[in-house]
Structures are given as structure tokens and as C-alpha cells.
N, C-alpha and C positions, 0 to 999 in steps of 0.2 A: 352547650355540653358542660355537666359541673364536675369539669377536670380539674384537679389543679398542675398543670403545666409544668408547676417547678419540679412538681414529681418524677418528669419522663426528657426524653431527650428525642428530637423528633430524627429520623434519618429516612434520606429520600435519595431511591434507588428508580434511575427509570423516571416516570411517570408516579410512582406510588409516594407516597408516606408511609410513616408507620410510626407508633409513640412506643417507645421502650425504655420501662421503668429502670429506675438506678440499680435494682438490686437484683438484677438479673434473673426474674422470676420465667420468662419466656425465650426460649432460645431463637437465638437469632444471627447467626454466621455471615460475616462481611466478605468471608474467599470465595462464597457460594454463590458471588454475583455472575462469577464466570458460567456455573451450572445454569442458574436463568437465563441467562442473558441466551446462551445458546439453545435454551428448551424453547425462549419465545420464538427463534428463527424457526426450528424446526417446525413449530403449532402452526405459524404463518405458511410457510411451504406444505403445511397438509391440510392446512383450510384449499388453498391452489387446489394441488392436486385431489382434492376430494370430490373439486366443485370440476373439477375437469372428467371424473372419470361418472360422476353422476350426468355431464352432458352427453358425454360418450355413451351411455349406458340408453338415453333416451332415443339421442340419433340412432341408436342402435335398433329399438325395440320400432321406432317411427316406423324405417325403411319394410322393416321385418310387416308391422299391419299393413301400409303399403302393397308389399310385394301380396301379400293376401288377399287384400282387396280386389287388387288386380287378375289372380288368377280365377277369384272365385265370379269376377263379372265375364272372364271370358270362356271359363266352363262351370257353369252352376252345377250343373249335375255329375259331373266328373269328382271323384272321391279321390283324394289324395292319398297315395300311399306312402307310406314313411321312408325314406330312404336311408343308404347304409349308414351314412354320416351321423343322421340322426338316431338310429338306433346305437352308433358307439359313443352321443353324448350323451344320450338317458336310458341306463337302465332301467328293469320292470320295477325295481325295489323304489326311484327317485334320486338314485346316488348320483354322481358323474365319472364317468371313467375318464381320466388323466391320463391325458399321452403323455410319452416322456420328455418331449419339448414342451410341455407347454408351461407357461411362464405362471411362477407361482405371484407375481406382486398385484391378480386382481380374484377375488372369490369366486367360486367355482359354484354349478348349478344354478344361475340365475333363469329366475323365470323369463321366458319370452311375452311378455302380457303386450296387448297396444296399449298405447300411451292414454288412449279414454279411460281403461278399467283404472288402471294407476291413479290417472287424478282423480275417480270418482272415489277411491279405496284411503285418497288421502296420501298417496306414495309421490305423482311425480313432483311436486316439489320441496328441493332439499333443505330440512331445517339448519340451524345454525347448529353449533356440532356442542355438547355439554361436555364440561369439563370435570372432573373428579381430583383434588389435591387430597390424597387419602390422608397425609399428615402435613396439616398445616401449620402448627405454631401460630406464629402473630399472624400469619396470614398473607405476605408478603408476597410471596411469590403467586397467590389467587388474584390480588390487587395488578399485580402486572402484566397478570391473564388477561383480567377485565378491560383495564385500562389502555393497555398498550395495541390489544391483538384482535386488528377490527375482523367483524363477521365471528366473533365464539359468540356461543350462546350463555347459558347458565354455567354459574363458576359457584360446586359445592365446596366448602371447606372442611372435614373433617378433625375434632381431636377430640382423643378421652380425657383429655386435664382440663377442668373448669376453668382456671387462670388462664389457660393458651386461650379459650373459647371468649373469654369475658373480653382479653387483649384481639382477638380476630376481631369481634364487634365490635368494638371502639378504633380499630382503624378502619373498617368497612365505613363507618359513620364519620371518621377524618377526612376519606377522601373522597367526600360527595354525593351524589346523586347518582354516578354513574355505578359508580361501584355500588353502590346501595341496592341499582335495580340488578345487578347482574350477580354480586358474590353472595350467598348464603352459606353462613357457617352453624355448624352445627357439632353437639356433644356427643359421639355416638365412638363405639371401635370399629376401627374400619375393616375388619373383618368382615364383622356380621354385617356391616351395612352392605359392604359388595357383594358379598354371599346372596344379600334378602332383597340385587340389585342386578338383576343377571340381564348382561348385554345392554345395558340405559344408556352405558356413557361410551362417546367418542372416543375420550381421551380421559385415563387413569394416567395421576403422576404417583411416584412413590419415591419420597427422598427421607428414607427414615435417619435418625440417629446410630448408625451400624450396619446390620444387615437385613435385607429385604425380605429372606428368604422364607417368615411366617405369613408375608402375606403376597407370596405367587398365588399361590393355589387361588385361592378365593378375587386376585386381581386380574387374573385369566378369562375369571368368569362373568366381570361387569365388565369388560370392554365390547362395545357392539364388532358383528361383522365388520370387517376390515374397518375397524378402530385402532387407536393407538397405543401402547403403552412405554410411556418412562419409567424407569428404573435407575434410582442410585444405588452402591454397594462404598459404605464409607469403609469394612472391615478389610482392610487390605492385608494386613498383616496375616490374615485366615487363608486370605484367596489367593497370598502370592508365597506359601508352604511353610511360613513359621508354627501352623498347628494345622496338620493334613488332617488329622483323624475329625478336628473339628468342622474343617470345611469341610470332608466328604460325608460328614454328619448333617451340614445342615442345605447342601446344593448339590450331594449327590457324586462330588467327584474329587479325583485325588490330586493336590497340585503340584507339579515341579521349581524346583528352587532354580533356576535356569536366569539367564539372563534376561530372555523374555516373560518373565513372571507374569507381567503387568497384562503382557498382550494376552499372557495364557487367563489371568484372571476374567479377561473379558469375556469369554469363549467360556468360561466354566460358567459364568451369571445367565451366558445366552442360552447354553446346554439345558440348565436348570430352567429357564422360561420353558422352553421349547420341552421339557419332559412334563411341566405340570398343566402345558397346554391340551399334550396328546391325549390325555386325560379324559379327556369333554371331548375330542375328535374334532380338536382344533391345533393349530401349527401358525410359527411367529414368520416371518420377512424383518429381518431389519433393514432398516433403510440408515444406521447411523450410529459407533458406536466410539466414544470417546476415554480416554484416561490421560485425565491432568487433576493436579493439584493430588490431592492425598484420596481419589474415590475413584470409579469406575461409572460412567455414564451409559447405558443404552435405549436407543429407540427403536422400536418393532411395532409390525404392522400385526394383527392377529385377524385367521379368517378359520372358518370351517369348513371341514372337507374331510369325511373320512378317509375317501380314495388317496388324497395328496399325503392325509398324515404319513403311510404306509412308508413314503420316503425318505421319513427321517434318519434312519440308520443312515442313510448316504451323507448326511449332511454331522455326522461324530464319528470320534474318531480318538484313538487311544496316541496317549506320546511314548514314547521309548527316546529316555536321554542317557548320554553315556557319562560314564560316571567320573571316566580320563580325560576326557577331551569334549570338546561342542557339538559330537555328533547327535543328534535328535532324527530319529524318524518316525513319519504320522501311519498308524494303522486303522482303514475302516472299518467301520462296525460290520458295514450291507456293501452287495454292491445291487446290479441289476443285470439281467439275461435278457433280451430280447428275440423274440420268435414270432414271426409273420405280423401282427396288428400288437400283441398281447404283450406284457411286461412282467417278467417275475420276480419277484424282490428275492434274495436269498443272503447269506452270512459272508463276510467277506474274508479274501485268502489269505491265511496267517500261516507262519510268523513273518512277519517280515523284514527281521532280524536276525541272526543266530545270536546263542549263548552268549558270544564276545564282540567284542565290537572288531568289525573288521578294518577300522583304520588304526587303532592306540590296543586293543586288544583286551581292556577293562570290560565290565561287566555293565548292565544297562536298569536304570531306573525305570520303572512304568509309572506314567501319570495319566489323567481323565477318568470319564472319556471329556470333551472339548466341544464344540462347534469348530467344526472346522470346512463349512463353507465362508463364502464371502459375508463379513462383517457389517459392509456398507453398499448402499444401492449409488454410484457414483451419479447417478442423473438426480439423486435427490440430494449431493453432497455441490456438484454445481450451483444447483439451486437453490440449496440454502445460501450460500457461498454472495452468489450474487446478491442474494436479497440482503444478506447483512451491506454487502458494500455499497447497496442504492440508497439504505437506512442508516448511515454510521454515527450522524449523531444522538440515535435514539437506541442504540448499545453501549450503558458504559463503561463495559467491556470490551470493546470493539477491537481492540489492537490486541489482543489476546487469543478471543475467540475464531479472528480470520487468520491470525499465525495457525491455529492449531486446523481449524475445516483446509485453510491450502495446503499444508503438509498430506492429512487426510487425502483429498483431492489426485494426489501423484504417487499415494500406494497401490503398492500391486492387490486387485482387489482378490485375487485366486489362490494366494499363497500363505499359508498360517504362520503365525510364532515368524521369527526374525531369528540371526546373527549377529555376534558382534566381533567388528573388525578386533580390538583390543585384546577382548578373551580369547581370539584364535592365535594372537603374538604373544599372547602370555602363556597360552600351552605349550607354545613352542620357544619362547624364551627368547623373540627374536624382535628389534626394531619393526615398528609398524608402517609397511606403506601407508600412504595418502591416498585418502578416502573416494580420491577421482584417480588415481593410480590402479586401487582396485576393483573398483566398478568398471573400469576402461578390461580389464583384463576378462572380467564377468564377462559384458558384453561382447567383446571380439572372440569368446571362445560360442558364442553362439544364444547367449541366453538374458533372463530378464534380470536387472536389478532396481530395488527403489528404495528410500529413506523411508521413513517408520513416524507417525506420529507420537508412541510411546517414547521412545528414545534416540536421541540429536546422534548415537553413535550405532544404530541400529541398523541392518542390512534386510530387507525380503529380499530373495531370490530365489528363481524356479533351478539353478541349476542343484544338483548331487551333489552332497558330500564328500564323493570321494575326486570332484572336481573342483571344487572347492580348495580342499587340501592339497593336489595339485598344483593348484596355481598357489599357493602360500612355499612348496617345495621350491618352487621358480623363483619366487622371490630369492628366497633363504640361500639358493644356490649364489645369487650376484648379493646377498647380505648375510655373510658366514656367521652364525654363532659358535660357543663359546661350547665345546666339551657336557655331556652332561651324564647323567645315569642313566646305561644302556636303558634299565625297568622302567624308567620316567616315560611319560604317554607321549611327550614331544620329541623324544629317542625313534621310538618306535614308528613312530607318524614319517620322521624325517628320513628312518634307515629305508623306508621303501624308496625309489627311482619313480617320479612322474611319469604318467603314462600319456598326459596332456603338456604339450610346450606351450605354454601361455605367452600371451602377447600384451607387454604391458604398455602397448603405446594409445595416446590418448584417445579417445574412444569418441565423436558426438556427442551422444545422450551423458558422456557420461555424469555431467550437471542438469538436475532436473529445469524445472520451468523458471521456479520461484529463486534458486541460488542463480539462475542466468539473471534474471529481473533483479536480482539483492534483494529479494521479498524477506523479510523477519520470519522465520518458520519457528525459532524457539526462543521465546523473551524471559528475564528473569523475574523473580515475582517485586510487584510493584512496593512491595515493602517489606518490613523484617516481620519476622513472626507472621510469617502468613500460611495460615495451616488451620487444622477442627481447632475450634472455640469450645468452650467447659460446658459439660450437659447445663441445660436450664433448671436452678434451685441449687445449685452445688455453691460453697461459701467460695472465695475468692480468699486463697492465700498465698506466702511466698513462694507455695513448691511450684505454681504455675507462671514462675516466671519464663521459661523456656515456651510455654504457650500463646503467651501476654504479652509479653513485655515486662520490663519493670516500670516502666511506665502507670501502665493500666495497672499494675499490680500496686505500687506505691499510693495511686489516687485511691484506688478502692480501701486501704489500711488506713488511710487518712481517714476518709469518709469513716470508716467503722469507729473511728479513736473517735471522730466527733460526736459521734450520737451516742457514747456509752456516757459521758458526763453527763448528756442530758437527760438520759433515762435514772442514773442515779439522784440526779437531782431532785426529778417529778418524786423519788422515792418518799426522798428526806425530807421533802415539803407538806408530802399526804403523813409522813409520821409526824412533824411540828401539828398540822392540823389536829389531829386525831389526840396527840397528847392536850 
């Protein structure tokens, strides 16, 4: 290869390499190893589960020509008539009607064929699954596709910048053979390419520089039947209510500045999948949806079904937060009515708040709407879980990534948005019980509580509000505060009488799995300045030392002092010439 080597600086993540010039022409983020390192788990647990549910689909269809065979040798002449079952799974149109148990994590309407027409047709066996990196840069994270995550098939690279592209092939060609047969990168915008790509690929990643949300639409529509899609959201400051009007510009929904921002941002990213799904008369399944470091993570499965989309209204949902105190209540969109076999979807019962709040008496924010079903499929978050800790020297992330999946792992998977113990003592201005004080109290009045992957001080709980605030009165009764103003929302809260006597004695549960175990649920970051890196092409100066370092910021001023003599020099020497 006629590199010159002094030019680049090689870094190796994983399995991959990668050459990355000094002048920072290619963007390339060293926090983001935490992002890969966990998409590769996830890729691995869906190759599994793919090849599991394609064997499942065959033993299925096997039994099924079987059973046929069989009846047709023992009455050839006897014509089968269809039965109820089977008239209420296919319609005359070819649709499927969806009961309302029936579990959305596998695609609906599959044909019954035997297993001969399929192989003749080229179907029963499963290819390796293609990969799509819509925005690759150097290419990095395709390399770790290739290299790392045995059984992927083709790993396409896309980017519109010649330089990211020129940099993708030149480390496609650093590391080997292997990569060589499997990564192709290519110059194209990943729009149109997905758009002019409908359903090709397994697995779309999308980890743009800010917000994803120009290329839903179009990344909806390359994913095959129950394929996958990754999604980053790095604009956090949009999605967790520092500019509402802009986030419900660009994903559709209005955010609250709430404690749980972070978790509501997830839920706004999943909401906006899931609208620009329904689109096409398809609908997502996550199986897995993460926020660490400065971005929002999710994984969804995408299948079609017009019948199944009908349900989405069940699955959003509006917030109402109070404006005095921490009360938040979720409103659905739909619900459903059941009558005899049939299901009918209809609007669901509002308001489900009055005017005031009826604990502080303040008036109530409305945000969303939200996804507000479950976040994660917890049989896929075991399984990743294990599979990272049977691999842990080939994550080098690994003590990060399994803090953050076993945290995940012990949340309540049914419950949206959180609590925080802290802001319920600062509304009410009072010392904070201890965090296994009031979980013991949660639970012994009857109800669920669990820790939060988004925040070490965060609470899910299924019980009320106004049970809740109960048991905070309990407290406050045996830990008096201090005089305050009657109007104050911690006044008000505290003048009513407990209608629950709480019981704050220690409770079982009330320590999850991983603080019994001393398992690391929340680590700090492995160094200073660990956060977004500077878009690619942008000059390196002093204001980014808060980004940088001074460190990196000092080496890079150096470098630049030293190349300007030299350029002035080459000047004076072509003007000696020339004179």
C-alpha cells in the first residue's frame, strides 16, 4: 500500500484497525466504543435468535406437510373443509387477524408452504443476514461487523464525503482479507440508497452526527421483515426540553424537562420509529433500548402487518407533569373493547387529570405523545447479557457495557418515566430517607419498585402518586421539617393527613440482585473529557479545550506552529528562485 504511515496514527478497537490522519479530516469518537461494543452484542443475539426462529418456522411448516400427507393417504377423496380457526387466521383479502394475545415479537401471515416448495423456491435455507452502516465515516464500526460477528453476511458502508469513503477503503484494505471480502464501502446518501433498497437488509445501523430523525423514513423501509434497526440520537439537549418546538419539529413530540428527561427521550425516538413505520403498515418490537454517555441508543425489530399496526395507539401515550411537585400521569392514546371473537380499537378515556393537581394544587405540563409500552424484550437483554460475559475479553468495553445491560436486566419492564427520591425531598424541603428505607416502604405497602438504568438515583414504580406522597408524609411525620409558606407545593402536599400508614421496616427485595452480589451498576467514565469529539474538518483550537483536553488541544497548536514556518519557507525559496 503507498501510505505514508507518518501521516496517520493507527487505533485498534476490537479486532479492527483503522489509520486516522493527523488533521482530523474523518470523524472518529473514542466514547462511541461503548455504542459498538454493545450493538456487536446485540447483532450476535439476533444472528441466535434469527437462526432459532427460522428453525422454528421449518419444524413448523415440516409437521404441518406431514400432517397432510397423512390425511390425504388416509382419505384421498375426502375434501377438506376449512375450519373456524383457520378462517379467523386468513382473511378473503390475505391479511391476518391478530388476537389480542397474540405476541407481536414474530411476523404475522406466514405462509404455510412444505418444506420441498421452499427449497425449490430457494427459501428454506437462511442466508447470512446483510448489514447496512448508513453512516460510516472511517468505517470502524463495519470493520468490527466483519471481523468480530461470526455468521454476518455483507457489511455495506455508506457515506456522501469522498474523504470518509477514500478513509473507509484504506482501512477495509488495512485489515485484510477478511474484511476485504465482506465490507463494501461505497459514496452514495443514505437516503436514496435505502429508499432505491426496500427491505434488502437485516440489519440498518444509524449512528449520525446529531439527529436521526431525516432518515426514519427512508430506514423503515430497507429493513427486511423482522430485521433490525439501530438508531443513535446524539441531540440530547432537543429530546430532553431545552428546545421543544424543535424536537416536536423534527420527531413529532413535545418533551418534558422532568427528571426523567433522558428516559422520556428514549420513548420520544421509539414513538417517532414507530410513526414513520406505520406508514408502510409496518410496526417496530424493541428488544433493547439504552442511554449512556451523552446519546440515546435503541434496538427494534421491524415486521408487517397491517392488522397488528391498528394497535399502536395502545402502545403511546401523552405525559401530564405537575408543575409544583413530581406528580406526572401517563394518558393513552387508544384503548381496546373486546366482544365475542372481535376486537375494537377505539380513543381512550380522558382527561385523566383535573385542571389542578390534586396533591400541590399547581397546574400540569403536557408532553408527547411517548412510547409507553415496554422498552426492552428482557429475554433478549439476558441474552445479550450472558453472551457479553462468555466473550469479555473481546469487548473493550466490557465493564461498562455489563454495568449498564444488568442494571437494564432488574427494571421494571411495564412501567415508563421514573422518580426521583431526591426531588420528592426537595419539594417537600425535608431530609432524604435511604434508598432501601424507601423501597422497603414501596414494597410492604403492596407494590413494585426497581432502579433505572438512566439514573443511579432513579425509582420505576407501579404504585400512585398519591401513595407515594403518603408514604413521604410518614416519613416527615417521624422527620419534622422546618416551617414553610402555606402556597409552597410542599405546604400543601404535607397539610393533607396520610391516608396510607406506611411501613418503613426493611423489606426482602428491597436490594436488587446486583447491589446483593456488589455487582458495579454505575462506573465513572474511564477518563476526563469523555464526551462528542469535534465534527470532522473543523480546525482544533483553544475554545475546545473543555471537549479535549488541553492536552490534545496544546499537541494540535504545536503541530499547526510547526508547519506554518515550513510553508513560509517553501514560499521564500520559490521567490529566491524565481528572482
Amino acid at each position: 500500500m503507498s501510505i505514508d504511515l507518518s501521516d496517520y496514527s493507527i487505533i485498534k478497537e476490537g479486532e479492527a484497525e483503522i489509520l486516522m490522519h493527523a488533521k482530523n479530516e474523518v470523524f472518529y469518537n473514542k466514547t462511541q466504543v461503548n455504542n459498538r461494543d454493545i450493538s456487536i452484542a446485540v447483532l450476535r443475539t439476533f444472528i441466535s435468535k434469527r437462526k432459532q426462529e427460522h428453525e422454528a418456522k421449518l419444524s413448523k411448516r415440516t409437521k404441518a406437510a406431514k400432517k397432510v400427507s397423512e390425511e390425504d393417504a388416509s382419505e384421498p377423496l375426502a375434501k377438506e373443509a376449512p375450519t373456524e380457526s383457520d378462517m379467523h387466521e386468513e382473511k378473503s383479502n390475505g391479511e391476518c387477524a391478530v388476537p389480542e394475545e397474540t405476541s407481536l415479537d414474530e411476523p404475522h401471515c406466514i405462509s404455510e408452504e412444505p418444506v420441498g416448495i421452499m427449497e425449490e423456491k430457494g427459501q428454506g435455507q437462511l442466508k447470512p443476514p446483510r448489514v447496512l452502516e448508513a453512516l460510516s465515516a472511517s468505517g470502524l464500526r463495519a470493520l468490527r461487523y466483519a471481523r468480530e460477528v461470526e455468521g454476518v453476511g455483507q457489511v455495506v458502508a455508506l457515506d456522501n464525503d469522498k474523504v470518509s469513503v477514500e478513509a473507509c477503503r484504506r482501512n477495509i484494505k488495512f485489515n485484510g482479507s477478511v474484511a476485504s471480502s465482506k465490507v463494501d464501502s461505497q459514496l452514495a446518501d443514505a437516503r436514496v440508497y435505502m429508499l432505491t433498497h426496500p427491505k434488502e437488509f437485516d440489519v440498518v445501523d444509524l449512528d449520525p452526527y446529531g439527529s436521526p430523525s431525516v432518515f426514519l423514513d427512508s430506514a423503515v423501509q430497507c429493513v427486511a421483515d423482522g430485521g433490525m434497526l439501530m438508531c443513535t440520537a446524539t441531540d440530547m439537549a432537543v429530546l430532553c426540553g431545552g428546545n421543544g418546538e424543535a424536537c416536536y419539529s423534527k420527531y413529532g413530540s413535545y418533551p418534558l424537562r422532568g427528571k426523567y428527561c433522558h428516559e422520556m427521550a428514549l420513548r420520544i425516538l421509539l414513538a417517532s420509529i414507530e410513526s414513520h413505520a406505520n406508514r408502510y403498515k409496518r410496526y417496530i418490537v424493541p428488544v433493547l433500548s439504552v442511554q449512556m454517555d451523552f446519546y440515546v441508543r435503541v434496538f427494534v425489530r421491524i415486521y408487517t402487518s397491517a392488522s397488528a399496526m391498528k394497535s399502536t395507539p395502545l402502545k403511546l401515550s401523552y405525559v401530564y407533569q405537575c408543575t409544583g411537585c413530581d406528580s406526572f400521569h401517563l394518558q393513552p392514546i387508544g384503548r381496546t373493547v373486546s366482544k365475542n371473537n372481535s376486537v375494537r380499537y377505539l380513543p381512550g378515556f380522558g382527561p385523566v387529570v383535573p385542571q389542578e393537581c390534586s396533591d400541590c394544587g399547581k397546574k400540569f405540563n403536557m408532553g408527547g405523545p411517548i412510547w409507553s409500552a415496554p422498552i426492552h424484550d428482557q429475554e433478549w437483554v439476558t441474552s445479550i447479557l450472558a453472551d457479553v460475559k462468555s466473550m469479555k475479553d473481546r469487548y473493550p468495553a466490557y465493564n461498562r457495557i455489563s454495568a449498564v445491560l444488568t442494571t437494564i436486566s432488574e427494571e421494571l419492564p411495564d412501567v415508563p418515566l421514573f422518580l426521583s427520591l431526591h426531588n420528592l425531598c426537595a419539594t417537600l424541603k425535608c431530609t432524604s430517607p435511604s434508598a432501601v428505607i424507601f423501597r422497603s416502604a414501596v414494597l410492604n405497602a403492596g407494590y413494585r419498585i426497581s432502579g433505572t438504568h438512566v439514573n443511579p438515583l432513579g425509582m420505576k414504580s407501579d404504585a400512585p402518586m398519591d401513595v407515594i406522597w403518603d408514604i413521604m408524609r410518614c416519613w416527615v411525620k417521624n422527620h419534622p421539617v422546618k416551617a414553610q409558606q402555606p402556597d409552597q407545593s410542599g405546604s400543601v402536599i404535607l397539610a393533607k393527613e396520610p391516608v396510607l400508614q406506611a411501613n418503613f421496616a426493611r423489606a426482602v427485595a428491597s436490594l436488587s440482585k446486583a447491589q446483593t452480589k456488589k455487582v458495579a451498576r454505575f462506573l465513572p467514565n474511564p477518563e476526563r473529557h469523555w464526551g462528542p469529539k469535534l465534527r470532522a474538518g473543523r480546525q482544533i483550537t483553544s475554545k475546545h479545550v473543555s471537549l479535549l483536553g488541553p492536552e490534545a488541544v496544546n499537541g494540535s497548536m504545536n503541530h499547526q506552529e510547526d508547519e506554518e514556518p515550513n510553508s513560509k519557507r517553501q514560499k521564500t525559496d520559490q521567490a529566491a528562485l524565481a528572482s
